[in-house]
PALUMDO-471213 format. One line per field, with one value per residue (C-alpha): x, y, z; residue in three letters. Coordinates in nm, 2 decimals. Example, Ala and Ser with C-alpha at 12.3 -4.5 7.8 and 13.67 -1.06 7.14 Angstrom:
PALUMDO-471213
u = 1.23  1.37
v = -0.45  -0.11
w = 0.78  0.71
roro = ALA  SER
//
This chain:
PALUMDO-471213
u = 1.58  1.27  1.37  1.20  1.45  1.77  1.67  1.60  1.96  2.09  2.02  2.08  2.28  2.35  2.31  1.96  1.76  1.90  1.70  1.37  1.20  1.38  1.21  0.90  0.60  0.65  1.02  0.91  0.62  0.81  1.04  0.70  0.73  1.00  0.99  1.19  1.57  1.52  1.41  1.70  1.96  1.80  1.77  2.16  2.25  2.08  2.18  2.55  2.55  2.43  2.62  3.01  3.07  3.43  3.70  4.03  4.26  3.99  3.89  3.51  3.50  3.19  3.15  2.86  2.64  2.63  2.56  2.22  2.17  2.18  1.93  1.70  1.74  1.69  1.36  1.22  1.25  1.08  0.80  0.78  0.75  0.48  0.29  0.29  0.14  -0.15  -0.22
v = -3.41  -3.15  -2.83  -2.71  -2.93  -2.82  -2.45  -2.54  -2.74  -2.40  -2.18  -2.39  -2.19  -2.40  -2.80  -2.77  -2.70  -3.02  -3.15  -3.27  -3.16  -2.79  -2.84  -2.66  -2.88  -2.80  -2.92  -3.20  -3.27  -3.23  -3.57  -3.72  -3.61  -3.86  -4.20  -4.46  -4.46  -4.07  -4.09  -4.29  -4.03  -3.74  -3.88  -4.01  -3.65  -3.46  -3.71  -3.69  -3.36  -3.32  -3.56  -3.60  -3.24  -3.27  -3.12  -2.92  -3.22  -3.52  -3.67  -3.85  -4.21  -4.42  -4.75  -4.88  -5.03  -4.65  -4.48  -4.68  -4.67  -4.28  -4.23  -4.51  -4.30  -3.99  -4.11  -4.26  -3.92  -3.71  -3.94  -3.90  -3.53  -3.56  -3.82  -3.55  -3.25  -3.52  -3.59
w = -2.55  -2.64  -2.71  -2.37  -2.17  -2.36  -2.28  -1.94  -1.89  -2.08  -1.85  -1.54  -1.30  -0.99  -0.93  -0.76  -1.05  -1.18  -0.89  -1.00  -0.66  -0.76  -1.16  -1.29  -1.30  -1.70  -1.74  -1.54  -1.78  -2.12  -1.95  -2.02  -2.38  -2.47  -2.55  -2.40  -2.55  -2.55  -2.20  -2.06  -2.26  -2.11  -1.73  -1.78  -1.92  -1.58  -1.32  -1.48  -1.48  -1.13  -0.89  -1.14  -1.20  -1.31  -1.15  -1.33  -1.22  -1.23  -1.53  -1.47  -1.50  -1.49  -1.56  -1.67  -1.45  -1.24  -1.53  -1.56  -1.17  -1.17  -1.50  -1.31  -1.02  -1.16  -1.39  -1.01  -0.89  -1.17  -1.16  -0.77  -0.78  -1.06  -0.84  -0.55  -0.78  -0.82  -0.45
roro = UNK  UNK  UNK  UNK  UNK  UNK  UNK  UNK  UNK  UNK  UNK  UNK  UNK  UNK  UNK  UNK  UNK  UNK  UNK  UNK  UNK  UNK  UNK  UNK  UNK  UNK  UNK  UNK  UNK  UNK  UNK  UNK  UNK  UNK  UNK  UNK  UNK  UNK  UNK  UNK  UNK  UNK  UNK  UNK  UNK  UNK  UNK  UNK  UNK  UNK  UNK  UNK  UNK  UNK  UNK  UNK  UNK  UNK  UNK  UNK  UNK  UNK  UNK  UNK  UNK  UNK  UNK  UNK  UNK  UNK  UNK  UNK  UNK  UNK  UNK  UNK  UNK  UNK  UNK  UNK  UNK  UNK  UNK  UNK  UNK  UNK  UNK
//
């Protein structure tokens, strides 16, 4: 994760800036900074973060497979907000 992003996920308030169509165009750019394995770990970090907030009496569980669904997810969404700055 670039230093940009960290300070971004820092100072993130409320669950919809973790949404990429909520992101500065130059948070979402720095995503395009990283290279693959760092990519993955940052998209799993946000997309954790943002839909398995845990909960005083629940303790998250994820298995797997979700874990890569949601950073998959979460990558296809960053790079369709970037596609619609360019149209």
């Amino acid at each position: 994760m670039t230093p940009t992003l960290e300070a971004y996920l820092a100072k993130a308030d409320s669950l919809a800036k973790l949404e990429p169509k909520h992101m500065p165009k130059h948070i979402l750019v720095e995503f395009t900074k990283l290279d693959a394995p760092a990519l993955y770990k940052t998209c799993t970090q946000f997309a954790i973060l943002r839909h398995n907030i845990p909960q005083k009496e629940a303790v998250l569980t994820l298995e797997e497979e979700e874990v890569v669904l949601l950073a998959q997810t979460y990558a296809k969404e960053i790079i369709a907000v970037l596609k619609s700055y360019a149209n």
